[in-house]
Backbone as CSV, one residue per row, in Angstrom:
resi,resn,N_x,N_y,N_z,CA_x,CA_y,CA_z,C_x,C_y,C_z
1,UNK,7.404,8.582,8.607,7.711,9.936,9.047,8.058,10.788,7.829
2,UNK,7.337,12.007,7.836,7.778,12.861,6.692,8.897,13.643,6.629
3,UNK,9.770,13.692,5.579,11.069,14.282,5.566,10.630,15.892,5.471
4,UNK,11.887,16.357,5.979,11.680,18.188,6.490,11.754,18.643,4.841
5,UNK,10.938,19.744,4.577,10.779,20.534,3.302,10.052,19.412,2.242
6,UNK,8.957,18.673,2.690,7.884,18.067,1.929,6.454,18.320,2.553
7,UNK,5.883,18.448,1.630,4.344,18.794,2.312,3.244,17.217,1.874
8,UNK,2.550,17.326,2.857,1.421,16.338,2.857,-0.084,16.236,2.457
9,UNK,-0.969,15.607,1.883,-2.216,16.321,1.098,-2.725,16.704,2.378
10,UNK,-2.414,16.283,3.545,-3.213,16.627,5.145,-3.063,18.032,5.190
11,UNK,-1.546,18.636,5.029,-1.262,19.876,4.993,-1.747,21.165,3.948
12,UNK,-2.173,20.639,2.509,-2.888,21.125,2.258,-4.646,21.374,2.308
13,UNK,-4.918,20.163,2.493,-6.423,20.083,3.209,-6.421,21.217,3.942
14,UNK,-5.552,21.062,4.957,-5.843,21.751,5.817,-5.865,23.332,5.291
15,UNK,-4.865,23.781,4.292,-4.913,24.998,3.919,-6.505,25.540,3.404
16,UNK,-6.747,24.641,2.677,-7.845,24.764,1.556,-9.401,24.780,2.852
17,UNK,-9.086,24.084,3.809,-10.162,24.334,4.656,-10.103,25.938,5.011
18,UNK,-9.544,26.425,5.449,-9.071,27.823,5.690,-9.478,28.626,5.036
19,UNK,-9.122,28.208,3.644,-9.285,29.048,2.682,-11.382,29.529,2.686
20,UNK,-11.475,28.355,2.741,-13.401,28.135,2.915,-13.556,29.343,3.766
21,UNK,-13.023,29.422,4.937,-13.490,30.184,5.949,-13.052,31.709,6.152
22,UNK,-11.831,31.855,4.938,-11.108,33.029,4.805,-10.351,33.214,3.660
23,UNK,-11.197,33.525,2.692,-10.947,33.363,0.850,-10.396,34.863,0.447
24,UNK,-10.477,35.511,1.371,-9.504,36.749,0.456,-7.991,36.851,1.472
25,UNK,-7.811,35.201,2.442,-6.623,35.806,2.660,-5.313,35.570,2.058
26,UNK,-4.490,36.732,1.731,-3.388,36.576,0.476,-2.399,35.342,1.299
27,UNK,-2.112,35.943,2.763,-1.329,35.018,2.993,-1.655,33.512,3.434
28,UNK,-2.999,33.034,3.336,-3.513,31.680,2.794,-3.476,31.402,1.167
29,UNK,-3.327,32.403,0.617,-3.251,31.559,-1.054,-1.744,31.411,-1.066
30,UNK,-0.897,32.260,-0.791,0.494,32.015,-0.593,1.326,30.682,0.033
31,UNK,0.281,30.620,1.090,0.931,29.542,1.797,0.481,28.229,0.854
32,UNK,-0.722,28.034,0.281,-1.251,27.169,-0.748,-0.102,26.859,-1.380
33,UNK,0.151,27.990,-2.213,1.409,28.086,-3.120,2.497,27.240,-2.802
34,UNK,2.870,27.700,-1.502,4.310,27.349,-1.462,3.636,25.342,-1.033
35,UNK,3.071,25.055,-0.475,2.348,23.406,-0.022,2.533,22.989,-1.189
36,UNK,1.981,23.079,-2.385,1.773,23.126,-3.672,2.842,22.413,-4.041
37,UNK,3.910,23.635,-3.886,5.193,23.439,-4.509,5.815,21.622,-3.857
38,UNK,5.479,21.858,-2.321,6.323,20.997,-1.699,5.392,19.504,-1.284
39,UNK,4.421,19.173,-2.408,3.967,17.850,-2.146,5.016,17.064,-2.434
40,UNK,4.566,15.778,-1.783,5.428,14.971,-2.641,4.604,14.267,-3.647
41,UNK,5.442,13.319,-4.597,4.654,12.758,-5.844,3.247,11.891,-5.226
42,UNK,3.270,10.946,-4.373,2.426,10.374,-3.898,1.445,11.305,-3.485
43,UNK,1.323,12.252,-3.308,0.245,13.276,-2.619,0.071,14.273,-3.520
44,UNK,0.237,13.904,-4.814,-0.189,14.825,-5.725,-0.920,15.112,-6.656
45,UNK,-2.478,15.420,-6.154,-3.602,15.585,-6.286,-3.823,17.284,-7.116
46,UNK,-2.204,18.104,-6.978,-2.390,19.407,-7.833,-1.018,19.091,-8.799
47,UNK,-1.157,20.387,-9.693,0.040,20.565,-10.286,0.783,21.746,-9.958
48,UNK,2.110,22.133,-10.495,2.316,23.185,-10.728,1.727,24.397,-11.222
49,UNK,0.776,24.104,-11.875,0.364,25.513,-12.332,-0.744,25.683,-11.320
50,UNK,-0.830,25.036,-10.252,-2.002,25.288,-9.073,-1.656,26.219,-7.900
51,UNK,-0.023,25.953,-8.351,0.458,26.864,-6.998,0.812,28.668,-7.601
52,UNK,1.004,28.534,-9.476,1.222,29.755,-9.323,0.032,30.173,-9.362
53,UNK,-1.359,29.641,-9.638,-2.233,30.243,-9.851,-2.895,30.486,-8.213
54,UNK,-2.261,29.960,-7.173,-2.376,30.866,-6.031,-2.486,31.894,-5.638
55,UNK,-0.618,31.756,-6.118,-0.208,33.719,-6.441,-0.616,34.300,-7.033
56,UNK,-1.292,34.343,-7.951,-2.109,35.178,-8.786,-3.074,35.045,-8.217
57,UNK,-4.213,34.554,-7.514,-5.345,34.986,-6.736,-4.327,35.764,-5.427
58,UNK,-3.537,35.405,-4.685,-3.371,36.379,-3.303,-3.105,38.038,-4.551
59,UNK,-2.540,37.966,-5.520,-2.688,39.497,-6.157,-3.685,39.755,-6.455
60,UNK,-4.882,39.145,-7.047,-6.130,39.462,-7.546,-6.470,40.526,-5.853
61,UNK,-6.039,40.006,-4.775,-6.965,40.142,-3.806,-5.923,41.734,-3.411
62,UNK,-4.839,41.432,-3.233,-4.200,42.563,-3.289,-2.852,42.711,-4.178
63,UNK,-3.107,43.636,-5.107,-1.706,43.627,-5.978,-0.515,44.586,-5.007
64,UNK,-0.284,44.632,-4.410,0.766,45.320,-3.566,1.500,44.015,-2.371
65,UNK,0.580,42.732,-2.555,1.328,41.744,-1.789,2.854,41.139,-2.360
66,UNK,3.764,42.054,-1.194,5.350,41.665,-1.686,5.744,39.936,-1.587
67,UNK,4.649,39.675,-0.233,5.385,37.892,-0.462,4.626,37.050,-1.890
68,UNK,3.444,37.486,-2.534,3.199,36.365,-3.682,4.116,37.029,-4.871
69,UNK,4.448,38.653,-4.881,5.527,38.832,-5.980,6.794,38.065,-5.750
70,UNK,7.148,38.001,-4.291,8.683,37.201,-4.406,8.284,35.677,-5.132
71,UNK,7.017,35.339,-4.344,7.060,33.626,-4.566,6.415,33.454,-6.198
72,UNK,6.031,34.211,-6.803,6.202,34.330,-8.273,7.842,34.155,-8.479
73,UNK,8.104,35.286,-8.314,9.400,35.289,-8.811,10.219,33.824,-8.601
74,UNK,10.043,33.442,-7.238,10.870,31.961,-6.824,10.469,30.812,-7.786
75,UNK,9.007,30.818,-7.889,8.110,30.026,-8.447,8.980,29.734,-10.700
76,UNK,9.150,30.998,-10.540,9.880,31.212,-12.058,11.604,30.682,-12.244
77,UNK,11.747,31.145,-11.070,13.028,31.345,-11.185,13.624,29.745,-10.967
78,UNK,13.292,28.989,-9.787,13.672,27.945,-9.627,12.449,26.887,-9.778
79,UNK,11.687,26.937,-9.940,10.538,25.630,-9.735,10.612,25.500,-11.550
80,UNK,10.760,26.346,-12.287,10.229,26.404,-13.648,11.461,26.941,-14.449
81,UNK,12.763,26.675,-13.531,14.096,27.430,-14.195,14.014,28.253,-15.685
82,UNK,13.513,29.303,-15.100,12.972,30.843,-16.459,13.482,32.217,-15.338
83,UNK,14.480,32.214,-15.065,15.275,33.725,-14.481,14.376,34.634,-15.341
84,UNK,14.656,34.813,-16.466,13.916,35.970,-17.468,12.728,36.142,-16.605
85,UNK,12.171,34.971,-16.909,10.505,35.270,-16.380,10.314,35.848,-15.089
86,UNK,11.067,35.310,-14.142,10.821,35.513,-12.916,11.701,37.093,-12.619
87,UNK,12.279,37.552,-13.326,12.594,39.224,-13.114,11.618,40.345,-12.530
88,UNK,10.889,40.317,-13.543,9.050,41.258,-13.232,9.318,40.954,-12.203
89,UNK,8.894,39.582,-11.280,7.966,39.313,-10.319,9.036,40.013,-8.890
90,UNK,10.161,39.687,-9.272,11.620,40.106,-8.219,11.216,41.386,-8.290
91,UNK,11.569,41.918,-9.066,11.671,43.515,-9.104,10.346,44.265,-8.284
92,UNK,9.211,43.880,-9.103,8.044,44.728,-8.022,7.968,44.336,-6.987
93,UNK,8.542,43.253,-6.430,8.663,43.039,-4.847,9.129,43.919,-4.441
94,UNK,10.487,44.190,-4.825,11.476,45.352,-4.186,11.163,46.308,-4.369
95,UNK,10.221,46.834,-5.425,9.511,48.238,-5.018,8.703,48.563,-4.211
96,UNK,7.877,47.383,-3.968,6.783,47.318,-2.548,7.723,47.477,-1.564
97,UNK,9.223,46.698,-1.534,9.968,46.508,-0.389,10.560,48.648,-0.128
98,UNK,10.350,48.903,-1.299,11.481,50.465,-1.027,10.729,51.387,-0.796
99,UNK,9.209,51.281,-0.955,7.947,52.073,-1.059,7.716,52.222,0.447
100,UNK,7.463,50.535,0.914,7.543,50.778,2.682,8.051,51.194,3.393
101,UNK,9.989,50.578,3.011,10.604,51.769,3.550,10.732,53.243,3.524
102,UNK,10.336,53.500,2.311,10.609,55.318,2.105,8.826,55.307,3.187
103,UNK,8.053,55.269,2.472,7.197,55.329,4.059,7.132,55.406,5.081
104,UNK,7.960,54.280,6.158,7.994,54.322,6.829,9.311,55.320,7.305
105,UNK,10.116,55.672,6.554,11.446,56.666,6.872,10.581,58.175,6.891
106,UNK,9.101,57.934,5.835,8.639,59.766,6.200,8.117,59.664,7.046
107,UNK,7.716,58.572,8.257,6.615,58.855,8.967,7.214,58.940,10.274
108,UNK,8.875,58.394,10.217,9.646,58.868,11.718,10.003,60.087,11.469
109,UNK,9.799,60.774,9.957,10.499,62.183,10.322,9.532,63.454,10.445
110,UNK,8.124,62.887,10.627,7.253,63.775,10.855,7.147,64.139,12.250
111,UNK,6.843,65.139,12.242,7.154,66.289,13.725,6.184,65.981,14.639
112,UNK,6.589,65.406,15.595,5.862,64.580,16.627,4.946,66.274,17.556
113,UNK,3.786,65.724,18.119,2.916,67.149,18.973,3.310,66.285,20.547
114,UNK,3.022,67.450,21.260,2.851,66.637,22.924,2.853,65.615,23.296
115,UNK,1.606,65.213,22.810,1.034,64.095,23.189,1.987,62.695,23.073
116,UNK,2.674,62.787,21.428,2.946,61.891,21.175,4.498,61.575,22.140
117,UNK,5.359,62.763,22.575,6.537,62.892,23.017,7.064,61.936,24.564
């Protein structure tokens, strides 16, 4: 039985099949990523640098994706203990994160017509 917060090469198979059938989706390279992270040694057919180079394809596909900037950042911060490094990746998350919100704060304060009321 597999212990909770380990991943299995089944579980990534399975990602990577996905991926075949849906290659620009960010949140399939992400999820790669994080599988990546959580093989265990016996099932470890990738390395570390397979999972950040995930995250860097889900950005290739869209650079405005806030979850592969956080999991950069996580990826730096704790998988590869480099805080420094992993700053960038924190920070433009939270601008994607303040961008949406100020967005979404102008778009409740736009002046609703009839219809919408």
């Amino acid at each position: 039985m597999q212990e909770c917060g380990f991943a299995t090469a089944q579980h990534t198979s399975a990602v990577e099949d996905a991926l075949r059938s849906h290659p620009d989706s960010t949140a399939l390279w992400c999820l790669r990523g994080d599988l990546i992270q959580l093989l265990d040694d016996e099932d470890a057919t990738y390395e570390l640098v397979d999972a950040e180079q995930s995250y860097q394809r889900a950005l290739e596909l869209d650079a405005d994706c806030k979850g592969a900037w956080t999991e950069l950042g996580h990826f730096h911060d704790v998988v590869m203990a480099n805080p420094r490094r992993a700053a960038p990746f924190f920070h433009r998350a939270e601008q994607l994160r303040g961008e949406a919100r100020s967005h979404s704060a102008t778009k409740d304060q736009e002046p609703r017509t009839k219809d919408q009321r």
